[in-house]
C-alpha positions in Angstrom: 0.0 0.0 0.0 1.2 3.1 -1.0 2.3 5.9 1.9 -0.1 8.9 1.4 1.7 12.5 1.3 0.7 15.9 2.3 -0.8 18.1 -0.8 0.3 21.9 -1.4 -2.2 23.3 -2.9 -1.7 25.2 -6.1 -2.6 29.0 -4.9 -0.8 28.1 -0.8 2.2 27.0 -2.6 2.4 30.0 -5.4 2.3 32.5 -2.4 4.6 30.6 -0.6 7.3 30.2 -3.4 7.3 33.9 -4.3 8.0 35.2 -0.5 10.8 32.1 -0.6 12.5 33.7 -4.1 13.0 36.9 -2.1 15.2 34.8 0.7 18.6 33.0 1.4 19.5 29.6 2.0 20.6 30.7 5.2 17.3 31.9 6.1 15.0 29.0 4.2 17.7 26.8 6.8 15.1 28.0 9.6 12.1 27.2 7.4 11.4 23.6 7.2 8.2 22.0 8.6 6.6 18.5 8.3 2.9 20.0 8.8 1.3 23.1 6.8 -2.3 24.6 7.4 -2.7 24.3 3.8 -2.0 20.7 3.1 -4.8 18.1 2.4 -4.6 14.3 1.8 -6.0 12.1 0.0 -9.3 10.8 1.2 -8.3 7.1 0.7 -5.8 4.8 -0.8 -2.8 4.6 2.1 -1.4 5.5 5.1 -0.6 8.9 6.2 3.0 9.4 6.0 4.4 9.7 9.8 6.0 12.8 11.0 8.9 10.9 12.0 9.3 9.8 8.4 9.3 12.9 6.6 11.9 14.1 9.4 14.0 10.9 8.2 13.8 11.8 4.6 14.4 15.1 5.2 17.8 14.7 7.1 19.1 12.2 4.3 18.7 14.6 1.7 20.5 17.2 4.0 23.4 15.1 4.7 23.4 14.6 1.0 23.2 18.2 0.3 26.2 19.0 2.7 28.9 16.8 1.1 28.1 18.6 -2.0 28.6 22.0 -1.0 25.0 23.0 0.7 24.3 25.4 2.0 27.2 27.7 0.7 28.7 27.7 -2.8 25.0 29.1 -4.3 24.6 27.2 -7.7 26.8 24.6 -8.1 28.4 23.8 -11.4 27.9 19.7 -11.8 24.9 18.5 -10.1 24.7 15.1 -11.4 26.4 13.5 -8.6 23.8 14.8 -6.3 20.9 14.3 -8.5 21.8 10.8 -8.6 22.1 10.0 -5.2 18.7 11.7 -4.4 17.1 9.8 -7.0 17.7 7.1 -5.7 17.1 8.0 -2.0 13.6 8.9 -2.6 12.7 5.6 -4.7 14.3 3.9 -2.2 12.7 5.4 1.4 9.3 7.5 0.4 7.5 4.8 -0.4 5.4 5.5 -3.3 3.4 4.1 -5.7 3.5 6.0 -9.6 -0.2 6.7 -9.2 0.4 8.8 -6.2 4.2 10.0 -7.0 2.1 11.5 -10.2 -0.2 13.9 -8.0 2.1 17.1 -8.7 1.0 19.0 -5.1 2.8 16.1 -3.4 6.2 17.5 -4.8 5.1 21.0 -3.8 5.0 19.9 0.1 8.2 18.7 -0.5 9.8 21.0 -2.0 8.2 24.1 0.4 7.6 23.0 3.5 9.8 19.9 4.2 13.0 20.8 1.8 12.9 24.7 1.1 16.6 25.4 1.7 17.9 22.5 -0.3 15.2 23.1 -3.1 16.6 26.4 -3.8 20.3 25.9 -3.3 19.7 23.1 -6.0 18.2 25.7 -8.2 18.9 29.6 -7.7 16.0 31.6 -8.6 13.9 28.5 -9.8 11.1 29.1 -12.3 8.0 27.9 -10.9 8.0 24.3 -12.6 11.0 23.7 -10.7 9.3 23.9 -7.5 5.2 23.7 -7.7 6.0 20.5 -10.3 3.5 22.7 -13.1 5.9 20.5 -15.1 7.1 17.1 -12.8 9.6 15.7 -15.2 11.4 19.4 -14.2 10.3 19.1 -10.4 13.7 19.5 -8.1 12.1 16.6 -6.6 9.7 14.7 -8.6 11.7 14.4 -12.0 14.4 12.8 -9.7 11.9 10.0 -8.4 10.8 9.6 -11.6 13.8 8.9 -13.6 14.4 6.1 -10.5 11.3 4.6 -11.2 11.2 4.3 -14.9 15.2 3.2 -14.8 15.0 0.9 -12.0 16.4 -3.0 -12.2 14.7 -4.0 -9.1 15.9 -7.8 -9.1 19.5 -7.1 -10.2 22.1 -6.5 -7.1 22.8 -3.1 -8.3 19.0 -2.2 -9.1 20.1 1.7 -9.8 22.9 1.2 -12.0 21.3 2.8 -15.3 20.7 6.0 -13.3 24.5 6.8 -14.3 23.3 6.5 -18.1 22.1 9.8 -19.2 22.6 13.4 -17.3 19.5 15.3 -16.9 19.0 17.0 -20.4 19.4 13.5 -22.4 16.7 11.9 -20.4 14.5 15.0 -20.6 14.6 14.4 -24.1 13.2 10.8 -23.3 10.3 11.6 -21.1 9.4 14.7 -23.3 7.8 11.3 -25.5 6.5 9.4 -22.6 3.2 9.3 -23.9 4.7 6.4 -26.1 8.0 5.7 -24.9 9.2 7.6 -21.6 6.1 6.2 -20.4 6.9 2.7 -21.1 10.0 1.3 -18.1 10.5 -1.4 -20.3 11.8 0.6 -23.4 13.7 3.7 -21.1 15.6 0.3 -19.3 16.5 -0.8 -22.0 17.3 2.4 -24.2 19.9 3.0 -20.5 21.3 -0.4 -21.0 22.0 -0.3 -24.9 23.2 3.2 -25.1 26.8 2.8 -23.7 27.4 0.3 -26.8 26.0 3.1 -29.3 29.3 4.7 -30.9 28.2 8.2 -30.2 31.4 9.5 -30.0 31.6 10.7 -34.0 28.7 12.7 -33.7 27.7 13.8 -30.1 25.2 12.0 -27.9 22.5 14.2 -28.1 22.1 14.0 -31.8 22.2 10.6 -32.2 19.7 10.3 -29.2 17.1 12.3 -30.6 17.3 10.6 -34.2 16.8 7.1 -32.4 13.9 8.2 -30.2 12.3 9.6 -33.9 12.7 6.2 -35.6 11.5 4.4 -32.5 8.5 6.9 -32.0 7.4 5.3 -35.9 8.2 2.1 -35.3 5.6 2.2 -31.7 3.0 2.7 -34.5 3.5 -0.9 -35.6 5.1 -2.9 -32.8 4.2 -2.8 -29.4 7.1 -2.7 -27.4 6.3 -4.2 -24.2 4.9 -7.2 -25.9 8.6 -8.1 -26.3 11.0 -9.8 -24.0 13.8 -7.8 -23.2 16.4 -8.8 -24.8 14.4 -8.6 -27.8 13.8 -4.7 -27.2 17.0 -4.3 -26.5 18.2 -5.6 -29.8 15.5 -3.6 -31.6 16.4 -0.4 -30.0 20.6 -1.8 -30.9 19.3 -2.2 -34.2 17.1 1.3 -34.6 20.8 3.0 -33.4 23.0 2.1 -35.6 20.3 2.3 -38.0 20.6 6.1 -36.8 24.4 6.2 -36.7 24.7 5.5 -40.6 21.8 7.8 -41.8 23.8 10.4 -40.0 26.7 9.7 -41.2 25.6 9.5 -44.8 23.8 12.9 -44.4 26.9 14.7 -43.3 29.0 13.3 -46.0 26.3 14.4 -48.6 26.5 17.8 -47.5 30.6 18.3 -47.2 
């Protein structure tokens, strides 16, 4: 059974987030609650998550933060360590289920009232999607859980391994398409666990990704994708890559 979290309302958590642009991290450091008059639940479907819980989550994510610079250093310049780490930390201890890590004022308790100071040392100056989740797959929180979930191995010994596959902007351009593919585990698995064979080198990773996601975007209009067993997706999606690799190729010799 999923664990049921506090809801921010949209217009609570707008107000909140523009009195929180106008502050430090130093000050948002004597901000963090675990209750707010504002938050609902759900009426039915879980547990209420325990105080005690979101105090536990909240001081892992802290501890994090701190051995990557929090709360000084303002914007730091890689994050992927960090994002990394938290994704997994939130799949691992918050105990939801997608239907409920879906419900976008969920992320906006988290990222207000439980982690304001960490939220906006992670992003200086964050545009409201980054905070209210508007946009979740660009939530400081949700997108994190998120790429977890869809990425996750859960009966290998390492079951977060592809989580090292593609930084932030590569998968963005993978859930961008989830209503057929970022949608789908079993194709972002095993689009993470073909793409370090893909010789992106020549061209740039990006490029390359963005043709392959086009040709598999057609071929979801024939062949349903999780109908296959995996290591027959994965050797589609091998085969749709180096499909991509040469029509590239052969386009930028045409036009030397």
């Amino acid at each position: 059974m999923s664990i049921l979290y506090p809801r921010l309302l949209d217009a609570a958590a707008l107000d909140i987030h523009k009195r929180y642009t106008r502050l430090t991290v130093e000050e948002l450091q004597e901000l963090p609650a675990f209750r707010h008059p504002s938050a609902v639940f759900a009426a039915t479907g879980g547990d209420r998550v325990p105080v005690e819980h979101l105090e536990d989550l909240r001081n892992r994510v802290v501890k994090i933060a701190e051995e990557s610079g929090f709360p000084g250093g303002g914007r730091r310049r890689d994050h992927t360590e960090f994002d990394r780490e938290i994704a997994r930390l939130l799949h691992e201890r918050m105990g939801l289920v997608a239907a409920e890590a879906a419900v976008r004022p969920i992320w906006a308790f988290l990222a207000l009232v439980v982690l304001p100071d960490v939220s906006y040392w992670r992003y200086w100056e964050p545009p409201v999607d980054r905070i209210l989740g508007t946009d979740i797959t660009r939530h400081v929180w949700g997108r994190l859980w998120w790429r977890a979930h869809l990425l996750a191995l859960p009966n290998e010994p390492d079951p977060y391994r592809l989580l090292d596959t593609f930084n932030e902007s590569d998968f963005d351009q993978i859930y961008a398409r989830r209503n057929l593919l970022g949608g789908s585990r079993s194709v972002v698995r095993a689009l993470a666990d073909v793409w370090p064979s893909v010789d992106t080198a020549e061209f740039g990773s990006r490029r390359i990704l963005r043709d392959v996601l086009k040709r598999l975007l057609r071929t979801a209009a024939i062949l349903e994708f999780d109908a296959l067993d995996y290591a027959h997706l994965c050797g589609e999606i091998r085969r749709e890559a180096a499909i991509a690799v040469a029509a590239i190729r052969e386009a930028d010799r045409r036009a030397q």
